[in-house]
MDAnalysis code that builds the backbone (N, CA, C; Angstrom):
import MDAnalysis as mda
import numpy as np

u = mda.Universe.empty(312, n_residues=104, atom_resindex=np.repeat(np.arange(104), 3), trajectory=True)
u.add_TopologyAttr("name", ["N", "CA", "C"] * 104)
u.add_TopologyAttr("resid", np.arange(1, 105))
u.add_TopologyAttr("resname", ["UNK", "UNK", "UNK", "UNK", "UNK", "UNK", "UNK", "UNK", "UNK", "UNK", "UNK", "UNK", "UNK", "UNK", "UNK", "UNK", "UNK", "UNK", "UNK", "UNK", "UNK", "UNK", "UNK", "UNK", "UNK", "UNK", "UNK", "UNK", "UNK", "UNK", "UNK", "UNK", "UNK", "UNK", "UNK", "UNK", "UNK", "UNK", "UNK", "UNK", "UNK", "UNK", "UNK", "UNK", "UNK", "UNK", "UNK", "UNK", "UNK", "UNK", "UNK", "UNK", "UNK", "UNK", "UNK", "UNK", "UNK", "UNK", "UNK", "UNK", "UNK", "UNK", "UNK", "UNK", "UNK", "UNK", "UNK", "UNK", "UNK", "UNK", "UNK", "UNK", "UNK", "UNK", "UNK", "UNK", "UNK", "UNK", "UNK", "UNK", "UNK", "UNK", "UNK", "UNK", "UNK", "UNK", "UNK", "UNK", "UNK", "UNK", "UNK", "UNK", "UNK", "UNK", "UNK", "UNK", "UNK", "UNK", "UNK", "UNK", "UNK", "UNK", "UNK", "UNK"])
u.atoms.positions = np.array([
    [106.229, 81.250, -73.091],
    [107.301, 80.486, -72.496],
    [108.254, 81.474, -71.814],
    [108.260, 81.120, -70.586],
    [109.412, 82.020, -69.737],
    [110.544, 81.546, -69.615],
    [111.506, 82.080, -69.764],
    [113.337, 81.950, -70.043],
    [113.910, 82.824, -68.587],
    [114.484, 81.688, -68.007],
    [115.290, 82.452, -66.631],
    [116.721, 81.401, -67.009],
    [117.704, 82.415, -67.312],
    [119.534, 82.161, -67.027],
    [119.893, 82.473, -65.857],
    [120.507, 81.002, -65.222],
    [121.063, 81.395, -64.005],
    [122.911, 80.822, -64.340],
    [123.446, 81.301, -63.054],
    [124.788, 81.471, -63.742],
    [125.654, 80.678, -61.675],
    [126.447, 80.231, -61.934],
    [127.089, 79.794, -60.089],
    [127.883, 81.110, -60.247],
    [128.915, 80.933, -59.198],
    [129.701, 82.186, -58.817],
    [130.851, 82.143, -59.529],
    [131.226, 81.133, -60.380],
    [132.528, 80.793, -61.499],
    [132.325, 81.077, -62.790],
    [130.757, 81.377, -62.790],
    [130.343, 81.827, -64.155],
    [130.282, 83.257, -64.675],
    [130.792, 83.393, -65.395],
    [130.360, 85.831, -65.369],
    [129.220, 85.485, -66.412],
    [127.973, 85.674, -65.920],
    [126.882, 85.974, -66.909],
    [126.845, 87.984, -66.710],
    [126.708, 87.602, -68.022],
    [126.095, 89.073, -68.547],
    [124.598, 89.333, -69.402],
    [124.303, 90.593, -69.479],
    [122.571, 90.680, -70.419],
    [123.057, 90.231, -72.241],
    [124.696, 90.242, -72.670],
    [124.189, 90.115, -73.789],
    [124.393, 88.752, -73.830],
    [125.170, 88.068, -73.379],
    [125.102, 86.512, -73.177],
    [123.286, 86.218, -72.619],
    [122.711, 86.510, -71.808],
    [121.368, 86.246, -71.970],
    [120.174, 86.639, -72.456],
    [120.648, 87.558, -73.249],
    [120.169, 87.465, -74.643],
    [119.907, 86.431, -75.546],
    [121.589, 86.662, -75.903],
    [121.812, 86.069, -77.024],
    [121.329, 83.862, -76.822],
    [121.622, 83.679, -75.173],
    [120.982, 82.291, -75.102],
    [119.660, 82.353, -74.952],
    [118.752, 83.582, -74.486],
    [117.315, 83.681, -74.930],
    [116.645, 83.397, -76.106],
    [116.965, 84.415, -77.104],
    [117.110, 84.168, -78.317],
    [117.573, 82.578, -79.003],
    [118.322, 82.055, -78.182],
    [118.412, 80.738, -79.187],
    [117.663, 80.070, -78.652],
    [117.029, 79.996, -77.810],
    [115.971, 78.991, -76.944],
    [115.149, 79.247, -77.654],
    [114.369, 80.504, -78.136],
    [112.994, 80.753, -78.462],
    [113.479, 79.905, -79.995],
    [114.099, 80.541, -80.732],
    [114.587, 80.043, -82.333],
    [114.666, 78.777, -82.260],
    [114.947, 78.168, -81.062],
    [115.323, 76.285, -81.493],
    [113.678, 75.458, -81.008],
    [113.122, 76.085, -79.733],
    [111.988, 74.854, -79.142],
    [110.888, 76.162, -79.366],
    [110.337, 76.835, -80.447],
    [109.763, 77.978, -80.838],
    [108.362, 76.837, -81.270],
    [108.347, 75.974, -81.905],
    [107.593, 74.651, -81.949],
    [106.629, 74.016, -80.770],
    [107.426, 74.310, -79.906],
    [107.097, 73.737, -78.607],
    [106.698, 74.813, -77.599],
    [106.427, 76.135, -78.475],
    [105.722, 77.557, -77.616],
    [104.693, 77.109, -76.593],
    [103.690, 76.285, -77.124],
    [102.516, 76.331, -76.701],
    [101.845, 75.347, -75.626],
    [103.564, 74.470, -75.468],
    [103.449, 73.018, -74.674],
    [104.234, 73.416, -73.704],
    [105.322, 74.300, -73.377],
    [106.052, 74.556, -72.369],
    [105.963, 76.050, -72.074],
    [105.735, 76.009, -70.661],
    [105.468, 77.369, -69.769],
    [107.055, 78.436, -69.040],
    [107.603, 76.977, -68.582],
    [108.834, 78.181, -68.763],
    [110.152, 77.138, -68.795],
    [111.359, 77.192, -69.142],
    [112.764, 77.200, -69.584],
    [113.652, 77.755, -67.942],
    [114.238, 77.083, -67.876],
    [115.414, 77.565, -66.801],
    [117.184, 76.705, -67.163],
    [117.890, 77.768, -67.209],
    [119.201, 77.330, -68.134],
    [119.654, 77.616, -66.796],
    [120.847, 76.461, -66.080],
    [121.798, 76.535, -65.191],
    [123.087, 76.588, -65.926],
    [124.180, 77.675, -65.722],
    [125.411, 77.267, -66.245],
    [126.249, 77.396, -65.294],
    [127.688, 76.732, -65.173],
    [128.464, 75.992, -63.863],
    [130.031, 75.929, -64.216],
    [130.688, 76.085, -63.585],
    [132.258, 75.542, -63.699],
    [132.510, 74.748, -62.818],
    [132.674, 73.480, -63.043],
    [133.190, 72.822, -62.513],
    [134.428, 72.265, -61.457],
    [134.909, 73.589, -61.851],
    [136.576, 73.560, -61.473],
    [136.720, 75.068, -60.616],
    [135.948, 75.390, -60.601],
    [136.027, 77.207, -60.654],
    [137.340, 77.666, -60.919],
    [138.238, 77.970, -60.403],
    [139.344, 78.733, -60.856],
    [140.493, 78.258, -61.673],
    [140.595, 76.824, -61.537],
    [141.883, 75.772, -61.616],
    [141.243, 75.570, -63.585],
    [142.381, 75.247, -64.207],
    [141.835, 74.839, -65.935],
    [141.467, 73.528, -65.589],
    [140.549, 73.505, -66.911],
    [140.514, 71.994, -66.904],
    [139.766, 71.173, -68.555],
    [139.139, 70.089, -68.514],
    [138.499, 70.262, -70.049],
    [137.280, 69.544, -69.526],
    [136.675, 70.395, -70.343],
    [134.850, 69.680, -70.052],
    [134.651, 70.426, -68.435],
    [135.132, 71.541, -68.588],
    [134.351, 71.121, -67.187],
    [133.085, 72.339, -67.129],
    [132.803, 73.074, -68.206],
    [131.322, 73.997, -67.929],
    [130.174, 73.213, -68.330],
    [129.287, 73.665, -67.455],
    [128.444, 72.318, -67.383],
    [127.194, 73.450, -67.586],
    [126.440, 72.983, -68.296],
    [124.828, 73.395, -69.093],
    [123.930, 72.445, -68.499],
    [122.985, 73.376, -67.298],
    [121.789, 72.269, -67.286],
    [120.610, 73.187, -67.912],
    [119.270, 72.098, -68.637],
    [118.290, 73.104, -68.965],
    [117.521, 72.240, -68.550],
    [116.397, 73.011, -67.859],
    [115.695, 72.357, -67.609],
    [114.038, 72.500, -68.293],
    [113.312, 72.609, -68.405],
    [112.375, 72.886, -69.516],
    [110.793, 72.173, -68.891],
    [109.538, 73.071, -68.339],
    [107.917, 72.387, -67.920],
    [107.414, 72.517, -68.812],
    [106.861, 71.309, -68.876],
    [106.122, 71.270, -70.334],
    [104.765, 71.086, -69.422],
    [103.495, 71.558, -70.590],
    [102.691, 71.725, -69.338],
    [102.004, 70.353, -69.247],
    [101.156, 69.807, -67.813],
    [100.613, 68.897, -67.739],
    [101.587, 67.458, -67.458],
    [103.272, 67.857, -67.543],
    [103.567, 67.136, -67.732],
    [105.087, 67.066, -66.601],
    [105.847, 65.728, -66.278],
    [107.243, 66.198, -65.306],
    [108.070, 67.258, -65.835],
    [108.765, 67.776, -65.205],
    [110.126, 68.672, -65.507],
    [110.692, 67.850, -66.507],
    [111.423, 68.086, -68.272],
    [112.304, 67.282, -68.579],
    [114.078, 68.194, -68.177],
    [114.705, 67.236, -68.005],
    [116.310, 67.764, -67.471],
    [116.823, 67.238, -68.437],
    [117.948, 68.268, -68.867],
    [119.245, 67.712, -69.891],
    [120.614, 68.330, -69.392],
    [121.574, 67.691, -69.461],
    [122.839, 68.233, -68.678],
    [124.302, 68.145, -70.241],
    [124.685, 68.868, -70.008],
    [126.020, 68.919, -71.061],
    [127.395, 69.411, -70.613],
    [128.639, 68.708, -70.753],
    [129.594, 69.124, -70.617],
    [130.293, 69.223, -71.673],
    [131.151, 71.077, -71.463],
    [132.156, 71.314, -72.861],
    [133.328, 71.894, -72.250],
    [134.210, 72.255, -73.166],
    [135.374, 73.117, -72.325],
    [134.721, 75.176, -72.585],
    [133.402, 74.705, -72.871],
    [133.155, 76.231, -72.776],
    [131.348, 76.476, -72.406],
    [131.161, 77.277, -72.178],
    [129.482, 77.212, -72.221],
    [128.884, 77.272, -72.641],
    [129.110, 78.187, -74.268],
    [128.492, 77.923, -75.266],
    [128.010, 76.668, -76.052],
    [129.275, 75.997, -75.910],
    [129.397, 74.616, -76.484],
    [128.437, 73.801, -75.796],
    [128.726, 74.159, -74.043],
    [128.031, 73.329, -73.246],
    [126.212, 73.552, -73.612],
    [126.238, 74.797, -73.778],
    [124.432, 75.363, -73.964],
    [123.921, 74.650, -75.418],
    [125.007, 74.795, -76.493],
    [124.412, 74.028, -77.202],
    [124.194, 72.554, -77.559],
    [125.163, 71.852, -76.712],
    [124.873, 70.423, -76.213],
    [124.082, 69.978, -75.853],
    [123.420, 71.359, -74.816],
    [122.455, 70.723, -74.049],
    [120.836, 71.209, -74.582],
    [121.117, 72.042, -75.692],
    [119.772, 72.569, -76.489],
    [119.338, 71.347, -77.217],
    [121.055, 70.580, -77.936],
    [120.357, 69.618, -78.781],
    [119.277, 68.484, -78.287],
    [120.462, 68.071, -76.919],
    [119.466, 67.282, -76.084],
    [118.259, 67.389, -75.986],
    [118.008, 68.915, -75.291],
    [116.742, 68.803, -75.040],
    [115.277, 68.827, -76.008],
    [116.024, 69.378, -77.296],
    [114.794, 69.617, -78.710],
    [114.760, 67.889, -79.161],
    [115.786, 66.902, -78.998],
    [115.472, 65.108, -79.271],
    [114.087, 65.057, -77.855],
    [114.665, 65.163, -76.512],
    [114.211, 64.846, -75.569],
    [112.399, 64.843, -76.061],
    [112.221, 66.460, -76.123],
    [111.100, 67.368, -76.036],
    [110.082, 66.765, -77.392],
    [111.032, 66.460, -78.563],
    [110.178, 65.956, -79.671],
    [109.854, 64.732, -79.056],
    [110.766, 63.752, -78.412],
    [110.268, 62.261, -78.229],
    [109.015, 62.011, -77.412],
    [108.822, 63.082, -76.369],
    [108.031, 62.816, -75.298],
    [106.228, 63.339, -75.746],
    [106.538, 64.522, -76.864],
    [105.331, 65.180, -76.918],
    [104.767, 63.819, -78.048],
    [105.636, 63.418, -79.016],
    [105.034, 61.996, -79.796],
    [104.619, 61.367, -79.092],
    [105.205, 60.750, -77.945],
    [104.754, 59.949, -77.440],
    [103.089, 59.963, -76.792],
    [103.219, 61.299, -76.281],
    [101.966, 61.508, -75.520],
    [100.774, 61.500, -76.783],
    [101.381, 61.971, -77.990],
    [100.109, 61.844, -79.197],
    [99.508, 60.167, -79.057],
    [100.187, 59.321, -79.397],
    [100.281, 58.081, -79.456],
    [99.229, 57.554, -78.578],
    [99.001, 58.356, -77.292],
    [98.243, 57.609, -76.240],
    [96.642, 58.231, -76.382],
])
């Protein structure tokens, strides 16, 4: 499974921040190694310079193989919060869809 962090121009990504959200990707959908090929994390400010609440926004997007892109989007007043909003999403998403496909 390949992991690419991308970051807009309001965001300061750094290597240990993508790390450290590497690392939680593999630790949370580590289950789902063998069904998805690669992971792409968008993170965003909404507001860029001005405060505001909710406004960093987490998209992940996640190919599972054989199968559509699934998308999950999260808003927090931070990105962490937002990344893990949007991890939870996507490990409900990712369990519902691969059941489903057993089923058929």
């Amino acid at each position: 499974m390949k992991i690419q962090i991308n970051t807009d121009k309001n965001v300061e990504g750094n290597e240990r921040q993508e790390t450290y959200f590497s690392g939680e990707l593999e630790k949370s959908l580590s289950r789902f190694d063998d069904k998805i090929t690669r992971i792409e994390v968008y993170f965003a400010d909404e507001n860029g310079d001005k405060p505001g609440t909710n406004d960093k926004k987490c998209v992940i997007e996640a190919r599972p193989t054989k199968m559509q892109p699934v998308v999950v989007t999260d808003h927090a007043d931070s990105t962490e919060k937002a990344f893990h909003g949007a991890l939870d999403k996507m490990k409900k998403v990712l369990a519902t869809s691969f059941e489903k496909q057993k089923e058929y």
